[in-house]
N, CA, C and O atoms as a Tripos MOL2 file, in Angstrom:
@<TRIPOS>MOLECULE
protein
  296   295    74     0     0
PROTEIN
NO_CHARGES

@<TRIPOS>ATOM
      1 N         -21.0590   -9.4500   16.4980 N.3       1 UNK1
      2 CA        -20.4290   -8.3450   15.7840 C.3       1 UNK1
      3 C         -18.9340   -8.6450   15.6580 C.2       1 UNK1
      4 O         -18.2080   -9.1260   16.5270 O.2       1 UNK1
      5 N         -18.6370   -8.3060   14.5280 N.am      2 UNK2
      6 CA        -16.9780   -8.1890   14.0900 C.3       2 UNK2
      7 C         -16.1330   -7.9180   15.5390 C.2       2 UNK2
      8 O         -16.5070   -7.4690   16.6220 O.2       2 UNK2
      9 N         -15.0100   -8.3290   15.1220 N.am      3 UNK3
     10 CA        -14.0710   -7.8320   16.2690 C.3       3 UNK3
     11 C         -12.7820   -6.8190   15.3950 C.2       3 UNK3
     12 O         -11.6150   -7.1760   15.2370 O.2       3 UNK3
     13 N         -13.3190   -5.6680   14.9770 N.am      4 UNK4
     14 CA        -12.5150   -4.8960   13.7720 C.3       4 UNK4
     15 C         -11.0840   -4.5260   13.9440 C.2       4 UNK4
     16 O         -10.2380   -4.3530   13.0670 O.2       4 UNK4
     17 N         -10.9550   -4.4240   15.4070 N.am      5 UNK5
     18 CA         -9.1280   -4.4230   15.5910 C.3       5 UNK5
     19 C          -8.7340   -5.8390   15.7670 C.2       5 UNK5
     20 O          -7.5490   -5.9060   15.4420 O.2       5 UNK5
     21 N          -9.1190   -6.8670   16.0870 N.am      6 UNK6
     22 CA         -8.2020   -7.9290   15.6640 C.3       6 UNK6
     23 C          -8.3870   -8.1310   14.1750 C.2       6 UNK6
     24 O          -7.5890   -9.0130   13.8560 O.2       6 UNK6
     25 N          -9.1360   -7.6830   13.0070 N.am      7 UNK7
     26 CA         -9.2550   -7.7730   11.5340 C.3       7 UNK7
     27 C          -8.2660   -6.8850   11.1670 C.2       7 UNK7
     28 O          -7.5300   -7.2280   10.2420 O.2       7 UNK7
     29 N          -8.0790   -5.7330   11.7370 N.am      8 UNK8
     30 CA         -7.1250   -4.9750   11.1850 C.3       8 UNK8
     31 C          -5.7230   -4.8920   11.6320 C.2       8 UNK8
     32 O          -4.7440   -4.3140   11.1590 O.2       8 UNK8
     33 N          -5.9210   -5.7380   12.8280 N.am      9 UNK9
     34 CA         -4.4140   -6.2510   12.9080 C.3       9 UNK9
     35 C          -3.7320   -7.7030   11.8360 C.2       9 UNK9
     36 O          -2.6380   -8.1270   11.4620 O.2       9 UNK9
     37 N          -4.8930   -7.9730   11.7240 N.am     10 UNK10
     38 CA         -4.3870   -9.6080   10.7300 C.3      10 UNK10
     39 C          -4.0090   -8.9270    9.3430 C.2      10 UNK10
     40 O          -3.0880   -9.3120    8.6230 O.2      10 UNK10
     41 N          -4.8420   -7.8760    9.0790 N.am     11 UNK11
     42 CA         -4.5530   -6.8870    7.5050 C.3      11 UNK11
     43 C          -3.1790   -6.4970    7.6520 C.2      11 UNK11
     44 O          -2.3970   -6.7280    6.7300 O.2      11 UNK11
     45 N          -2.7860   -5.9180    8.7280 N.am     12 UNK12
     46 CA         -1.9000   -5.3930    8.7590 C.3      12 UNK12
     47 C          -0.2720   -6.3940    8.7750 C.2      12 UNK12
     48 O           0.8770   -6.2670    8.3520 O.2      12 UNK12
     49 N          -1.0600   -7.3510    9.5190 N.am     13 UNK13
     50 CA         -0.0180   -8.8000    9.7840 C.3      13 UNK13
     51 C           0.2230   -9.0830    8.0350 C.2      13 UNK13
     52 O           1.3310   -9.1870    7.5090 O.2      13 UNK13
     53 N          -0.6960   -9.1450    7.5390 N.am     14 UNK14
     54 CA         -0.6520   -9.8300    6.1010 C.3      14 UNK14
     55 C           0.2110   -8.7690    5.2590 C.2      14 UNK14
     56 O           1.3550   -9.0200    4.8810 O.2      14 UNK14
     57 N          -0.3500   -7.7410    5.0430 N.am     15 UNK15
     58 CA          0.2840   -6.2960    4.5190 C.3      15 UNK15
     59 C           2.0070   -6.4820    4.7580 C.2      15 UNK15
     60 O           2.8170   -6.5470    3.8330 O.2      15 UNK15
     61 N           2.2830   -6.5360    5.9460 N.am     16 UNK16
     62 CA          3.7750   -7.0160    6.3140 C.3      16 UNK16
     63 C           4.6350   -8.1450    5.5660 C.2      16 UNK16
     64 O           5.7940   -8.0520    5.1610 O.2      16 UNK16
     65 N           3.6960   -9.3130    5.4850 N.am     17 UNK17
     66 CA          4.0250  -10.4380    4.5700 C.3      17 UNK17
     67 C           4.3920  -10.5300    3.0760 C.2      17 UNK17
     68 O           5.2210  -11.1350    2.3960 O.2      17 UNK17
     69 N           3.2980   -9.5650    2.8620 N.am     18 UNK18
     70 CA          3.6380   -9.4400    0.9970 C.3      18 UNK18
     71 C           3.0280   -7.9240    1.0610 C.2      18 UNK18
     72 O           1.8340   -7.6310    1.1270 O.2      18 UNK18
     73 N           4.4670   -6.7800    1.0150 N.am     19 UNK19
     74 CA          4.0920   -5.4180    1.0070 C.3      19 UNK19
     75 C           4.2380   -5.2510   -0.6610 C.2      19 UNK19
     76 O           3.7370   -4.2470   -1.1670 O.2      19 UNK19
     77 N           4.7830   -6.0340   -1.3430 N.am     20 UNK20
     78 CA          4.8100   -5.6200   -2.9670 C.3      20 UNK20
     79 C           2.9970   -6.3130   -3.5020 C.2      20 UNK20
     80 O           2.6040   -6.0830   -4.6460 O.2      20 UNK20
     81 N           2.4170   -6.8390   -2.8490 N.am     21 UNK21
     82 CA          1.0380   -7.2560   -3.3370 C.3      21 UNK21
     83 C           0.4160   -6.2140   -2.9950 C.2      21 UNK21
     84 O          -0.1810   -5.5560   -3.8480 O.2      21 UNK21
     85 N           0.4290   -5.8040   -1.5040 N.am     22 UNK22
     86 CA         -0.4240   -4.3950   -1.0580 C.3      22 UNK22
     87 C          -0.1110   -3.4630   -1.9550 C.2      22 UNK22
     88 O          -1.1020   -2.9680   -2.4920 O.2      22 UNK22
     89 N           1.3560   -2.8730   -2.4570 N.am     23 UNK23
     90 CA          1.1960   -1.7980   -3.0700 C.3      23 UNK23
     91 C           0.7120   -1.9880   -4.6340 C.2      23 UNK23
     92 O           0.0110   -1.1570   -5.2110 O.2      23 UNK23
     93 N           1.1320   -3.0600   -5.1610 N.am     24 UNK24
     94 CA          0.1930   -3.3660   -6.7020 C.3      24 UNK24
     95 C          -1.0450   -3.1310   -6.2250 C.2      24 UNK24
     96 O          -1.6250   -2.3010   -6.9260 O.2      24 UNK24
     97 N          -1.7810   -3.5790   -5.1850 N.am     25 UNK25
     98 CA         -3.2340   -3.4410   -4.9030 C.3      25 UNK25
     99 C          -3.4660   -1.9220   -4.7580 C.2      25 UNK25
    100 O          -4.6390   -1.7660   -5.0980 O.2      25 UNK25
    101 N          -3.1410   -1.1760   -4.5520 N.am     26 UNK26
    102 CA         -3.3730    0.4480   -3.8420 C.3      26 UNK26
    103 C          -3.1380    1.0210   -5.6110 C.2      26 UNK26
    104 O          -3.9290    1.7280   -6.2360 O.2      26 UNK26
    105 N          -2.1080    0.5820   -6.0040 N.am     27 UNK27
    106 CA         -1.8830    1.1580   -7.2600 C.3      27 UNK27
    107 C          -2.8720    0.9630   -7.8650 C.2      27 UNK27
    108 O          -3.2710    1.9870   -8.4210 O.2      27 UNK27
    109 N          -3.6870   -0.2010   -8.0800 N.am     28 UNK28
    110 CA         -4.8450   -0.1060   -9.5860 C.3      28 UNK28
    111 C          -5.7980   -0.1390   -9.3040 C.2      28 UNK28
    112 O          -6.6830   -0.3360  -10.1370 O.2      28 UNK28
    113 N          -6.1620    0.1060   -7.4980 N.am     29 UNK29
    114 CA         -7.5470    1.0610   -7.1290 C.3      29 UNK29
    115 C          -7.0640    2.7200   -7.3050 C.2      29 UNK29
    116 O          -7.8480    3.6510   -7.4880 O.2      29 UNK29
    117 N          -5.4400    2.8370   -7.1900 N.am     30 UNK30
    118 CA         -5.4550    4.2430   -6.9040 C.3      30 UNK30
    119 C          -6.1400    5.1300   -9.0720 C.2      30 UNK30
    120 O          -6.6310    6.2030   -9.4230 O.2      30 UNK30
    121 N          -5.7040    3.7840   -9.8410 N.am     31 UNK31
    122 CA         -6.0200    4.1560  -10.9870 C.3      31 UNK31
    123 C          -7.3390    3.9740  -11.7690 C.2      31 UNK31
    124 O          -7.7430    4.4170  -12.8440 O.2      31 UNK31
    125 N          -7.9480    3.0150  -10.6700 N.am     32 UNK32
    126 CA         -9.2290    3.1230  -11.1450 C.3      32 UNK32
    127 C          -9.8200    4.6490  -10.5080 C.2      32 UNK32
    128 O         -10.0420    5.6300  -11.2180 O.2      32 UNK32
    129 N          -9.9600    4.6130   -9.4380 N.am     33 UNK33
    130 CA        -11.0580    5.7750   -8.5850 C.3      33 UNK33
    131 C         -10.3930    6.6730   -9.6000 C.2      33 UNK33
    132 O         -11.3310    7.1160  -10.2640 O.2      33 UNK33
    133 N          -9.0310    7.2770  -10.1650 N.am     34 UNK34
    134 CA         -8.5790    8.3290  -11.0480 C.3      34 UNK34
    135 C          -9.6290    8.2130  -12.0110 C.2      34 UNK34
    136 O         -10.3600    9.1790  -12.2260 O.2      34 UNK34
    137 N          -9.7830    7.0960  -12.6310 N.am     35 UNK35
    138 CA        -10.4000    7.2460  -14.0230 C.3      35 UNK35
    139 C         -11.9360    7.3370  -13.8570 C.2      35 UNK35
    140 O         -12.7010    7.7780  -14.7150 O.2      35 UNK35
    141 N         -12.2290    6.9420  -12.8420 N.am     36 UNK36
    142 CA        -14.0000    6.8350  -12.3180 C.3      36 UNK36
    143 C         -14.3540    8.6720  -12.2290 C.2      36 UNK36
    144 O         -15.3380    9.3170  -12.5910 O.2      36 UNK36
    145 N         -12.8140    9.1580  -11.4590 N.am     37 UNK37
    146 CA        -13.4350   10.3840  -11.1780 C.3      37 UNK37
    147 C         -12.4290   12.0050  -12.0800 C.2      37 UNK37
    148 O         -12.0060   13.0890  -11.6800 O.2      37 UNK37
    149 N         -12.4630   11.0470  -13.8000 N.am     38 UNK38
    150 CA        -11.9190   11.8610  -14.7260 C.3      38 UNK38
    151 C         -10.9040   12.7260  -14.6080 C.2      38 UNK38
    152 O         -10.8560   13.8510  -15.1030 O.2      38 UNK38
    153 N          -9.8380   12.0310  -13.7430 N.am     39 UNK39
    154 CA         -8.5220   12.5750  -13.3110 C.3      39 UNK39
    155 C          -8.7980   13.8590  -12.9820 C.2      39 UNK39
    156 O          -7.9030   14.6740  -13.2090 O.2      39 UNK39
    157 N          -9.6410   14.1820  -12.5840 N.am     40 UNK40
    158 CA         -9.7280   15.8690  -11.9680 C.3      40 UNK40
    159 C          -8.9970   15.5790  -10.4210 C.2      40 UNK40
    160 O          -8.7330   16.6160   -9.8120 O.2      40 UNK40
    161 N          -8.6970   14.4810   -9.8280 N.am     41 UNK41
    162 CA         -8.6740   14.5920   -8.1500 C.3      41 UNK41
    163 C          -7.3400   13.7410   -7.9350 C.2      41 UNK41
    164 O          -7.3180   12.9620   -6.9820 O.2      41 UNK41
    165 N          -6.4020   13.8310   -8.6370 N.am     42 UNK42
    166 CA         -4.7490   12.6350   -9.0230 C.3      42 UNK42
    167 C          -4.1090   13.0210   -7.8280 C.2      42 UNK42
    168 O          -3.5840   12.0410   -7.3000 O.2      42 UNK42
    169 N          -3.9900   13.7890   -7.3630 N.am     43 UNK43
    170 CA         -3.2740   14.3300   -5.8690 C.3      43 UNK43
    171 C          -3.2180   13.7810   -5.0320 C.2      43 UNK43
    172 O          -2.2780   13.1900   -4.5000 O.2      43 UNK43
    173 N          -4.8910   13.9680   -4.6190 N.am     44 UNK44
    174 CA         -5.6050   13.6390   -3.7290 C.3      44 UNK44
    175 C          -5.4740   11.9160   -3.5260 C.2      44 UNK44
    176 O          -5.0800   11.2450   -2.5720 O.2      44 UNK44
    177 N          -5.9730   11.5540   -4.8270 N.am     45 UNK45
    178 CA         -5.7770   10.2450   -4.4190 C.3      45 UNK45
    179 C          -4.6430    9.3760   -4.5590 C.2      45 UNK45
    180 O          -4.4680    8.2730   -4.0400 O.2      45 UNK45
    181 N          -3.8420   10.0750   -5.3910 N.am     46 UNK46
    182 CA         -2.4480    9.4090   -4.9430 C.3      46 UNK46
    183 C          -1.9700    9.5220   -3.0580 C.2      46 UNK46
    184 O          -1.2760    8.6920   -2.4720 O.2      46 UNK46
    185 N          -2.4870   10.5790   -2.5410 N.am     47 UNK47
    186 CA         -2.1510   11.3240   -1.3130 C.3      47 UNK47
    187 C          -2.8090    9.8850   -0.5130 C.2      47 UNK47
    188 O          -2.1950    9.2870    0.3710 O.2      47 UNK47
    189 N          -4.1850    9.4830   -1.0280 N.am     48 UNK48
    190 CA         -4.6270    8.7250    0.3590 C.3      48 UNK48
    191 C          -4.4730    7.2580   -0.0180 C.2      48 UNK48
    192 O          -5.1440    6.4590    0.6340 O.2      48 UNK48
    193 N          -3.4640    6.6670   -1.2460 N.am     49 UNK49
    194 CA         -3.0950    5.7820   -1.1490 C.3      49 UNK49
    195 C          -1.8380    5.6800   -0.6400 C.2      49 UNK49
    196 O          -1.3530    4.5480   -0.6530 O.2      49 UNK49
    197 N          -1.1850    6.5660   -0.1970 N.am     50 UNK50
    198 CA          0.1670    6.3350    0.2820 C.3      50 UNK50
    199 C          -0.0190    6.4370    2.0720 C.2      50 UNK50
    200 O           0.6730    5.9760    2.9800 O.2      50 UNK50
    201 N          -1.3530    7.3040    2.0740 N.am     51 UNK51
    202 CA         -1.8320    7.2530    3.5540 C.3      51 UNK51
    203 C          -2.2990    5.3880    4.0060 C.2      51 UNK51
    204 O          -2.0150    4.8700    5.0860 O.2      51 UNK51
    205 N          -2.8700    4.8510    3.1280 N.am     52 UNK52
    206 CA         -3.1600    3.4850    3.3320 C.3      52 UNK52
    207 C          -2.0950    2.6650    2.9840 C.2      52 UNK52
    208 O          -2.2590    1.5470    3.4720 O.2      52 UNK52
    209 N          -1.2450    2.7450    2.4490 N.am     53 UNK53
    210 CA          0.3280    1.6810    2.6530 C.3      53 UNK53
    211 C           0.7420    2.2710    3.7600 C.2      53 UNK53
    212 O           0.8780    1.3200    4.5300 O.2      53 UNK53
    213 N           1.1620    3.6700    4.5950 N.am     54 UNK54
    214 CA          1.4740    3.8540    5.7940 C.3      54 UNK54
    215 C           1.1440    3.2570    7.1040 C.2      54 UNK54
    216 O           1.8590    2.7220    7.9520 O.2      54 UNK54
    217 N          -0.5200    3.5600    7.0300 N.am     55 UNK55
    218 CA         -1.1940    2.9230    8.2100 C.3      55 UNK55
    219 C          -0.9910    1.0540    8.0190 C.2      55 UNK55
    220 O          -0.9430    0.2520    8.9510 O.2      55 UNK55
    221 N          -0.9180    0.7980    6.8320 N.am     56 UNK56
    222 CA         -0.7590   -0.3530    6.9990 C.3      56 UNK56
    223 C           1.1900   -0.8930    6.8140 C.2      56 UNK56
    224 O           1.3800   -1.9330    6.1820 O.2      56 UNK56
    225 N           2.1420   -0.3220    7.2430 N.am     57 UNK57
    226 CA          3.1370   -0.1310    7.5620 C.3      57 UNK57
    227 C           3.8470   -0.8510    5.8810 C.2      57 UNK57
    228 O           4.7110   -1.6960    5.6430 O.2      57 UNK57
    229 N           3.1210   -0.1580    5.1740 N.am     58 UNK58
    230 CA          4.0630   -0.2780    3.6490 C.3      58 UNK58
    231 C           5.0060    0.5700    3.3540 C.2      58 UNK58
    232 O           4.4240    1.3740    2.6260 O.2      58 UNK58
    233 N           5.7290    0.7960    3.4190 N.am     59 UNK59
    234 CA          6.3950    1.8360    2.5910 C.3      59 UNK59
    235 C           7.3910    2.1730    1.4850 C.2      59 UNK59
    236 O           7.7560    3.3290    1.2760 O.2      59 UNK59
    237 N           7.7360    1.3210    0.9160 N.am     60 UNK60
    238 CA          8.5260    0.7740   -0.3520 C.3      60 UNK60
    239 C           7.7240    0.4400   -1.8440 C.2      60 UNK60
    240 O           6.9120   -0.4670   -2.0280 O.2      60 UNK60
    241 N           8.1120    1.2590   -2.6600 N.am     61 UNK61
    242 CA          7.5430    0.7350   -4.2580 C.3      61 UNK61
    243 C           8.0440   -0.8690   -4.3930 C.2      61 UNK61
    244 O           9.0750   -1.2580   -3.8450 O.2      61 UNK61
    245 N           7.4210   -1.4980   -4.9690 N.am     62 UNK62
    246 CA          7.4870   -2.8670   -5.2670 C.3      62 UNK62
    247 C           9.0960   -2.8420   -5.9240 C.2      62 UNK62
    248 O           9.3540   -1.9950   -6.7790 O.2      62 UNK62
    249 N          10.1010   -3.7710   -5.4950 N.am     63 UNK63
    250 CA         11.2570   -3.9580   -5.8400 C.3      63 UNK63
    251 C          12.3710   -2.6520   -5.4600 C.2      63 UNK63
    252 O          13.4340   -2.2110   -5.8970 O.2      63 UNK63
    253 N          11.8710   -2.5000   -4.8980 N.am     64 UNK64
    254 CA         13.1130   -0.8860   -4.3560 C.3      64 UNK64
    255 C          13.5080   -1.4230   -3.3190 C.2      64 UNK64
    256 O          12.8760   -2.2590   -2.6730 O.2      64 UNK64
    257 N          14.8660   -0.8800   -3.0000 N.am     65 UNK65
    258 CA         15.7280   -1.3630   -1.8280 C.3      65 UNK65
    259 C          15.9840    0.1650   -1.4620 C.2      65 UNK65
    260 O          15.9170    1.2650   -2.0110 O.2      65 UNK65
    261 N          16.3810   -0.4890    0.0130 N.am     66 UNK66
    262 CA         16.7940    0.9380    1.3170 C.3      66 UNK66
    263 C          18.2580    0.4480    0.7130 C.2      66 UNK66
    264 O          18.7820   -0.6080    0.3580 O.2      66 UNK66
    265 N          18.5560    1.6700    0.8000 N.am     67 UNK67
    266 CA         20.1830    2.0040    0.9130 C.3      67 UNK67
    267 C          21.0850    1.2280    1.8710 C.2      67 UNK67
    268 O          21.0160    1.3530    3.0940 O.2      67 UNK67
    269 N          22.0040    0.3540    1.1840 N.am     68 UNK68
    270 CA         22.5110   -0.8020    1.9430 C.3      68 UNK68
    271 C          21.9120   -1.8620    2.0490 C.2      68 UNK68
    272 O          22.4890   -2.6230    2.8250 O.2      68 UNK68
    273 N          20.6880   -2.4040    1.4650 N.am     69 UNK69
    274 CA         20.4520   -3.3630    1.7040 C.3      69 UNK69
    275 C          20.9730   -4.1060    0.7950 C.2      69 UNK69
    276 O          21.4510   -5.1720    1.1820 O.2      69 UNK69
    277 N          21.0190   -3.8720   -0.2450 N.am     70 UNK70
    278 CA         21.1730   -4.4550   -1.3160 C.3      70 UNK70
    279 C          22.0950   -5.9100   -1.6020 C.2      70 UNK70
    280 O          23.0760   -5.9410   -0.8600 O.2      70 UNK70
    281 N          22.0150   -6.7880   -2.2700 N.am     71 UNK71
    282 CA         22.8290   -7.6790   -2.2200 C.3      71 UNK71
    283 C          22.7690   -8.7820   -0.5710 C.2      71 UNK71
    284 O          23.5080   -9.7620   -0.6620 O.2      71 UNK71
    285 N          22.3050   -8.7140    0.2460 N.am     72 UNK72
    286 CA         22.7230   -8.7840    1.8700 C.3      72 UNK72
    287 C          21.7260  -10.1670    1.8200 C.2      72 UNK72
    288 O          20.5540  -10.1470    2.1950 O.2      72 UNK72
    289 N          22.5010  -11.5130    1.2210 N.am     73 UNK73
    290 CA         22.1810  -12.4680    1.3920 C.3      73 UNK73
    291 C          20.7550  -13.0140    0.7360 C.2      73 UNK73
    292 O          20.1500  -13.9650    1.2300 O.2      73 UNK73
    293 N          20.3070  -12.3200   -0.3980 N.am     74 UNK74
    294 CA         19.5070  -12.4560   -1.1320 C.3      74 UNK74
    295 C          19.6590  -13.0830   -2.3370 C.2      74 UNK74
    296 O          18.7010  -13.1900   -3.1020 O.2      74 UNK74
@<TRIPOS>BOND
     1     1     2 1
     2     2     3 1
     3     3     4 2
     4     3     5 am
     5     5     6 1
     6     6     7 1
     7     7     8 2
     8     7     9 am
     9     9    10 1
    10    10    11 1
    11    11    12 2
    12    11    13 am
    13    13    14 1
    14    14    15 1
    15    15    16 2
    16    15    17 am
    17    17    18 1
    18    18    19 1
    19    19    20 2
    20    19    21 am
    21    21    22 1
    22    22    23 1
    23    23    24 2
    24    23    25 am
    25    25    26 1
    26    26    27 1
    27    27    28 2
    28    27    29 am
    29    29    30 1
    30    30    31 1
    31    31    32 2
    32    31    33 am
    33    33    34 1
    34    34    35 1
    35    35    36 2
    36    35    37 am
    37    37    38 1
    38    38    39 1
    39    39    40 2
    40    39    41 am
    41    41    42 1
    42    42    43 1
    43    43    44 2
    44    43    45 am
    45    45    46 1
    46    46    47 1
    47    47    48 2
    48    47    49 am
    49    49    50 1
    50    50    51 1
    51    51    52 2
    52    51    53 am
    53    53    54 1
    54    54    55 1
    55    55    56 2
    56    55    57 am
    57    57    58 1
    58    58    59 1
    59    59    60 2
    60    59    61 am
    61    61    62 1
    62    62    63 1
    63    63    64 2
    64    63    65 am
    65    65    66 1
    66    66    67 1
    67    67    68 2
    68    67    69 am
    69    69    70 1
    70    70    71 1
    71    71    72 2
    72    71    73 am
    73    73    74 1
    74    74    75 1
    75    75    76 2
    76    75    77 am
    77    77    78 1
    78    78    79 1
    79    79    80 2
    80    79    81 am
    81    81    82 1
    82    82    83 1
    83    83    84 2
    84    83    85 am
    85    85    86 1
    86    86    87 1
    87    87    88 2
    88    87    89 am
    89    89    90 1
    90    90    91 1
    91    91    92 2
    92    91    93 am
    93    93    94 1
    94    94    95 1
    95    95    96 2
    96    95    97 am
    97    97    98 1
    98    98    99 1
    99    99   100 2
   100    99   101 am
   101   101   102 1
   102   102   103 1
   103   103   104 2
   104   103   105 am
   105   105   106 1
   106   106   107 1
   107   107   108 2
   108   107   109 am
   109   109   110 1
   110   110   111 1
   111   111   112 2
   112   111   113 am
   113   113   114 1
   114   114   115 1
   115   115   116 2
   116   115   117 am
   117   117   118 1
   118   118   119 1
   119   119   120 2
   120   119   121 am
   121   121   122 1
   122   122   123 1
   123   123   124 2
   124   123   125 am
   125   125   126 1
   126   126   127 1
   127   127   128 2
   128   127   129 am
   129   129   130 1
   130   130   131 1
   131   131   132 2
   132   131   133 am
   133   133   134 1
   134   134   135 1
   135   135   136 2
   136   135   137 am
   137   137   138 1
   138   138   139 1
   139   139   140 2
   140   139   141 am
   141   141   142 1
   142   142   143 1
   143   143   144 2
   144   143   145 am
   145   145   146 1
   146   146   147 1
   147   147   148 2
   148   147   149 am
   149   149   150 1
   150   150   151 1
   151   151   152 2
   152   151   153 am
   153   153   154 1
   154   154   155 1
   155   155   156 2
   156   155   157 am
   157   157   158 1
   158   158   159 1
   159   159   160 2
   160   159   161 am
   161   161   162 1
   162   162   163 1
   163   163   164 2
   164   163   165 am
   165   165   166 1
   166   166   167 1
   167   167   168 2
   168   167   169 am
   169   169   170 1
   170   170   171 1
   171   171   172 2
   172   171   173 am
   173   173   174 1
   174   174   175 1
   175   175   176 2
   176   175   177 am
   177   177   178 1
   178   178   179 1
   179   179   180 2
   180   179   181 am
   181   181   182 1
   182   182   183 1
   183   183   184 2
   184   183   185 am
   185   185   186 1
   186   186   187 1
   187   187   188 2
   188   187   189 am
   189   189   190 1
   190   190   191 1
   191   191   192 2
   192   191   193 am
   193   193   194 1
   194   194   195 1
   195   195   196 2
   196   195   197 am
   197   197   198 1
   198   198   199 1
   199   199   200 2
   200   199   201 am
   201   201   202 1
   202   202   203 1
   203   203   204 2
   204   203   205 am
   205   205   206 1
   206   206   207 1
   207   207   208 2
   208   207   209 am
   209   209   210 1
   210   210   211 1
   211   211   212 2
   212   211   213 am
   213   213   214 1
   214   214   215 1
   215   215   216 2
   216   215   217 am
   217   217   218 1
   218   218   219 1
   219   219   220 2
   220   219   221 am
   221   221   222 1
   222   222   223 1
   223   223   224 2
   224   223   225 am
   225   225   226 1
   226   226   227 1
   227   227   228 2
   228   227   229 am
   229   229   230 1
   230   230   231 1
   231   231   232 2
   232   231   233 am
   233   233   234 1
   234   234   235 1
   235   235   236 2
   236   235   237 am
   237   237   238 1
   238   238   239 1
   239   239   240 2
   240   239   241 am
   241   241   242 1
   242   242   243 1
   243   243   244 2
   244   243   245 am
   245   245   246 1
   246   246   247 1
   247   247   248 2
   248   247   249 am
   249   249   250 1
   250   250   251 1
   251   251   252 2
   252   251   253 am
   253   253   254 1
   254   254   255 1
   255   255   256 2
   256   255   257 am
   257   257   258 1
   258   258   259 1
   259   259   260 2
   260   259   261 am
   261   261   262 1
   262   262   263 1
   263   263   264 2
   264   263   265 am
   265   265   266 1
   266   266   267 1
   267   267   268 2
   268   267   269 am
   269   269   270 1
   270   270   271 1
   271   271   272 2
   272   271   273 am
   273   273   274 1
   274   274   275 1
   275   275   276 2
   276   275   277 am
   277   277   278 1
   278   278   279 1
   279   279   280 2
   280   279   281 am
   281   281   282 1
   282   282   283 1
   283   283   284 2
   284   283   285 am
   285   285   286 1
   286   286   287 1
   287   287   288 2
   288   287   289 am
   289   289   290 1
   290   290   291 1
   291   291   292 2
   292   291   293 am
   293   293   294 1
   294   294   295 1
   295   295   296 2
@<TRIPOS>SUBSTRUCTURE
     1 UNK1         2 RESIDUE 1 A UNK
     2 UNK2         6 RESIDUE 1 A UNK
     3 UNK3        10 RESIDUE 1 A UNK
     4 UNK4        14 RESIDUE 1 A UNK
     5 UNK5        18 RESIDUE 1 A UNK
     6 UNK6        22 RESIDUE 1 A UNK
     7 UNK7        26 RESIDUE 1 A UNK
     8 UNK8        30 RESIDUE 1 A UNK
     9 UNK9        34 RESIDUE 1 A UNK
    10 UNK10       38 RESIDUE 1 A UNK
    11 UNK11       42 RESIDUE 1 A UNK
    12 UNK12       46 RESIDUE 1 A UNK
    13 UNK13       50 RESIDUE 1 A UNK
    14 UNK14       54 RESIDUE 1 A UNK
    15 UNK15       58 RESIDUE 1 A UNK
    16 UNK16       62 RESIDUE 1 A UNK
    17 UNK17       66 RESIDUE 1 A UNK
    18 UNK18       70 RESIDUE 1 A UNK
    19 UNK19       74 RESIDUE 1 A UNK
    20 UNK20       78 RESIDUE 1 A UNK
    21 UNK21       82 RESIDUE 1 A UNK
    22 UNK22       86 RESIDUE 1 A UNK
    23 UNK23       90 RESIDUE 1 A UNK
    24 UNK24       94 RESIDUE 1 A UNK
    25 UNK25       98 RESIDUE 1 A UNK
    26 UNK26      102 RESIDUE 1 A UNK
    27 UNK27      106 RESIDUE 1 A UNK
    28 UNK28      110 RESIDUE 1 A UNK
    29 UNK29      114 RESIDUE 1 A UNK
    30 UNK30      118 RESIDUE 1 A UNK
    31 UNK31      122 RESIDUE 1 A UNK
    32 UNK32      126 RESIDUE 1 A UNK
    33 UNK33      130 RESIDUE 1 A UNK
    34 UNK34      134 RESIDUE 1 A UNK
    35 UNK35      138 RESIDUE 1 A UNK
    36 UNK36      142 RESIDUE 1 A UNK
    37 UNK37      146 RESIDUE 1 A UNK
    38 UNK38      150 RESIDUE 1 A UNK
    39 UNK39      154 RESIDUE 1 A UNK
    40 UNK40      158 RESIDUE 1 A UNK
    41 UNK41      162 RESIDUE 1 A UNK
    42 UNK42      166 RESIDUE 1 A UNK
    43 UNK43      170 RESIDUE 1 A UNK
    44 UNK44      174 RESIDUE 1 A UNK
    45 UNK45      178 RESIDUE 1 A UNK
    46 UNK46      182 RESIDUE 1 A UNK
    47 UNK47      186 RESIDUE 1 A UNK
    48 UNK48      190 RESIDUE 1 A UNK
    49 UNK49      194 RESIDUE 1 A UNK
    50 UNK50      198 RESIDUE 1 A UNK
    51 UNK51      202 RESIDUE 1 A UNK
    52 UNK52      206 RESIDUE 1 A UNK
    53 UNK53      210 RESIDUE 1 A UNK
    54 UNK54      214 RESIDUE 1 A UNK
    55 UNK55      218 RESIDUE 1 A UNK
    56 UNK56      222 RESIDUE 1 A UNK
    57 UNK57      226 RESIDUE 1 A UNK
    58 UNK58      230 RESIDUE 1 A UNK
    59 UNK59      234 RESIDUE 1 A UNK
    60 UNK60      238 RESIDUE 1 A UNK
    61 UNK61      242 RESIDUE 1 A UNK
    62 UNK62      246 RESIDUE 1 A UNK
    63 UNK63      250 RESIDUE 1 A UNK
    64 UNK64      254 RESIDUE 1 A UNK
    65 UNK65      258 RESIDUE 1 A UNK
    66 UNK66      262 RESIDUE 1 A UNK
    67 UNK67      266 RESIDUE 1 A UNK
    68 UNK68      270 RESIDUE 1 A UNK
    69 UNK69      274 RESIDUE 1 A UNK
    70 UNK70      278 RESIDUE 1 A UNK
    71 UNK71      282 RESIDUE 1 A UNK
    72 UNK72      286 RESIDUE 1 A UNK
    73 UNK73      290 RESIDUE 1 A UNK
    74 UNK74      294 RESIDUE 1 A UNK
């Protein structure tokens, strides 16, 4: 049998690595399941894709900077 917390620690390891791939990924499942389920439920599932970039310690839109970072050897 799987060993599901060392899998979801490597997800999470990876998630860390490239957080602008995770959130493109969350984004065009978050727009498919919308369109599967005739935008009646957009809240909701915007709500539990931002719950799954959290748990997986995302939290930045692809190309957005924290305040001050900006410029800082990039």
């Amino acid at each position: 049998m799987p060993d599901f917390g060392e899998l979801l620690n490597k997800a999470k390891q990876m998630a860390s690595e490239h957080p602008d791939q995770v959130v493109k990924g969350v984004e065009k499942l978050e727009d498919l399941v919308d369109k599967q389920t005739g935008g009646e439920h957009g809240s909701q599932i915007e709500s539990a894709g931002h719950m799954v970039e959290n748990f997986l310690g995302v939290h930045e839109e692809p190309g957005q900077q924290n305040p001050g970072q900006q410029n800082q050897g990039q």
